[in-house]
Every structure is written in C-alpha cells, then in structure tokens.
C-alpha positions in Angstrom: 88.4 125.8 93.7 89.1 122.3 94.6 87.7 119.2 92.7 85.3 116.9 93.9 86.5 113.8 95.5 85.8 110.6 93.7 82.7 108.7 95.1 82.0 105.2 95.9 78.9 104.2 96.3 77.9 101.6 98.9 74.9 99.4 98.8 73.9 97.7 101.9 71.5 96.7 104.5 73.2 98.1 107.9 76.2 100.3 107.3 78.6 97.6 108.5 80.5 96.9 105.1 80.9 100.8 104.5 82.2 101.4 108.1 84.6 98.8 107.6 86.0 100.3 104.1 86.1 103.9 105.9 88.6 102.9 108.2 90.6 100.5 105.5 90.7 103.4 103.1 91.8 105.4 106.7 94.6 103.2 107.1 96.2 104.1 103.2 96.3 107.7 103.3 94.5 110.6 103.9 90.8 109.6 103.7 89.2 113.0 102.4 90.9 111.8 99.1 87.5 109.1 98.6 84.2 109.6 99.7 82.1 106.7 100.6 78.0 107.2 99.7 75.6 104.8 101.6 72.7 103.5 100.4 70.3 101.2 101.4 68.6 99.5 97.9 69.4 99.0 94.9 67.1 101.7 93.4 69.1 104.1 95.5 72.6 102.9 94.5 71.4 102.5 90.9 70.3 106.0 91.1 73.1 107.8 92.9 75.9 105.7 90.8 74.0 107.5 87.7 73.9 111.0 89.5 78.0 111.2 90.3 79.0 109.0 86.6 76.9 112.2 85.4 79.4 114.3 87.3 82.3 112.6 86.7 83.4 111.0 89.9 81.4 108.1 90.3 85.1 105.6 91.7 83.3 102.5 91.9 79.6 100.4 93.2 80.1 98.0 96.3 77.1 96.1 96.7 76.4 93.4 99.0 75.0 90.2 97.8 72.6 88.2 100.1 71.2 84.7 99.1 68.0 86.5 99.4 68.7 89.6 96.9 71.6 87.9 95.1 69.6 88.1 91.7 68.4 91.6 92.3 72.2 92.5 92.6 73.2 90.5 89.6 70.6 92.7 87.9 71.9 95.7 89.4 75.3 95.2 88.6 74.5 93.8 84.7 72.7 97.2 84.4 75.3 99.2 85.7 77.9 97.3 83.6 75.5 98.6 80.1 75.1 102.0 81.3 78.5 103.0 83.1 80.9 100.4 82.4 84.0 102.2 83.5 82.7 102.1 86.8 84.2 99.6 88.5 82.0 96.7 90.4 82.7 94.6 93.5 80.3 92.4 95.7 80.3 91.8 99.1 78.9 89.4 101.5 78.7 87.3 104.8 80.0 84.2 104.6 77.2 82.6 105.2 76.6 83.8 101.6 79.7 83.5 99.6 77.3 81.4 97.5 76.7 84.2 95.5 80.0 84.8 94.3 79.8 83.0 90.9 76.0 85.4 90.1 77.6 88.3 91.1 81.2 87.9 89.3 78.9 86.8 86.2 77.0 90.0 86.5 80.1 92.0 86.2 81.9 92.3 89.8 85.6 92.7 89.2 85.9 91.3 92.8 84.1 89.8 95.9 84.9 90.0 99.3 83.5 88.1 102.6 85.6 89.5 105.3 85.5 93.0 106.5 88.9 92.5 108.1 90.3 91.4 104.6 89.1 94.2 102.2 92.9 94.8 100.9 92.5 93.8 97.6 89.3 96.1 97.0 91.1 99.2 98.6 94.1 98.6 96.5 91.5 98.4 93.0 89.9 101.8 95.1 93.5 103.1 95.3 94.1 102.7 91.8 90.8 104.0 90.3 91.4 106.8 92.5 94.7 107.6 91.3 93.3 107.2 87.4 90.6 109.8 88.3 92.6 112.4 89.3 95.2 111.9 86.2 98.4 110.7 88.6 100.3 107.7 87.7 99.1 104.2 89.1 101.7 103.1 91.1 104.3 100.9 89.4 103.7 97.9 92.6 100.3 97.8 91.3 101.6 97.6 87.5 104.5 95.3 88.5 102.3 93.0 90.0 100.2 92.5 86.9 103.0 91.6 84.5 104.0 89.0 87.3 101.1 87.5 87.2 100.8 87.3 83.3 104.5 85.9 83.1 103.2 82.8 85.9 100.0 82.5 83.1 100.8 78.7 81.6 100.6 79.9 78.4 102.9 82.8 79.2 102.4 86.7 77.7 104.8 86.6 74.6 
C-alpha cells in the first residue's frame, strides 16, 4: 500500500495563490509527491490543518493575508503555532498588502511571499518538509546554504 502524500493546506479567497504553487511545485519534480488542499476561511484551514496533523501528513499552512483579514490570520496562524507547531507557516499576499508582513511573521509565518511568479523560496522550505516527511535526507544545497549564511552572521557561528 502506498503512503499518503504530504498535504499543504491552502487558505485563500479565489484559488489564484494555490494555482500558482501547483505549477511551481510542477516545475521541481513530480507533483503527485505534495498535495495542495484549498480552502476558502480560516475555519476551514484551521480545521482541515487539524484533520491531516491528526493523520500525520499535514506539510505546511499557506494563508493569505489581506489588510482586511490580516488579524484574523495572525490569529489563525498564532493558534496553529500552539496546537501543531511542527507545521510549518507561510503568508501570502498582493502587493497592495505586503503591509501585513510584520502581523503575520509575528504570528508565526516562517515566510511571506507577494509574487506568484517568485514563490522559490516557499517551494524550496515545501521541498524540504517534504523530504523530512517521508524520512529521505534534505538535500545538502539546502544544508550548505544554511551554514553559509551563519558563517556571513557578524557575530559569526563559533
């Protein structure tokens, strides 16, 4: 029997963000490997990010962030942080609303997007939860790339 694919759950208004990440994801490798799970309010993410944690394959929460709703996602996400806090977070928005950035980063996103042309960054984090899920080794770029980072720090990683 084959396992169940790791799940990211995608809350938005019109199905735009989540089309966008299908075809990113498409572009890495074989997209059967993540399934993405729409849903239109936060109740409903909040609800199906509780049903597939219970089940083990609950990959991540995407939510977009409007001025409007920003502090109903901040909510959102603080709960989700509480209750499944291996889950990783990430916010979206439109430009028009990258003021909510700094709520939903407080909140507990890991990252935050405003381009659907420039979602590399979450589908590398996606690769990499993936790849923890189903027990294979992260990828050493990924790795690699951290200690970089760490090494440029100012007060250096000695």
């Amino acid at each position: 029997m084959r396992e169940p694919s790791p799940v990211c759950v995608v809350c938005e208004r019109t199905g735009v963000w989540a089309r966008a990440l299908r075809t990113a994801w498409a572009r890495r490798g074989p997209p059967d490997v993540l399934r993405f799970v729409e849903t239109r309010s936060p109740a409903e993410a909040r609800r199906r990010l509780a049903e597939f944690a219970a089940d083990g394959v609950a990959a991540a929460l995407v939510v977009e962030a409007t001025t409007a709703n920003g502090t109903l996602v901040a909510g959102l996400l603080s709960e989700c942080v509480r209750r499944s806090g291996a889950v990783p977070l990430w916010g979206l928005a439109e430009p028009a609303d990258s003021g909510c950035e700094a709520l939903v980063r407080e909140a507990g996103a890991t990252g935050f997007s405003t381009s659907r042309r420039a979602l590399g960054p979450l589908i590398d984090a996606l690769t990499v939860r993936v790849d923890e899920m189903r027990g294979r080794p992260v990828r050493q770029e990924a790795s690699a790339s951290i200690d970089d980072l760490r090494r440029r720090l100012p007060w250096g990683d000695d």
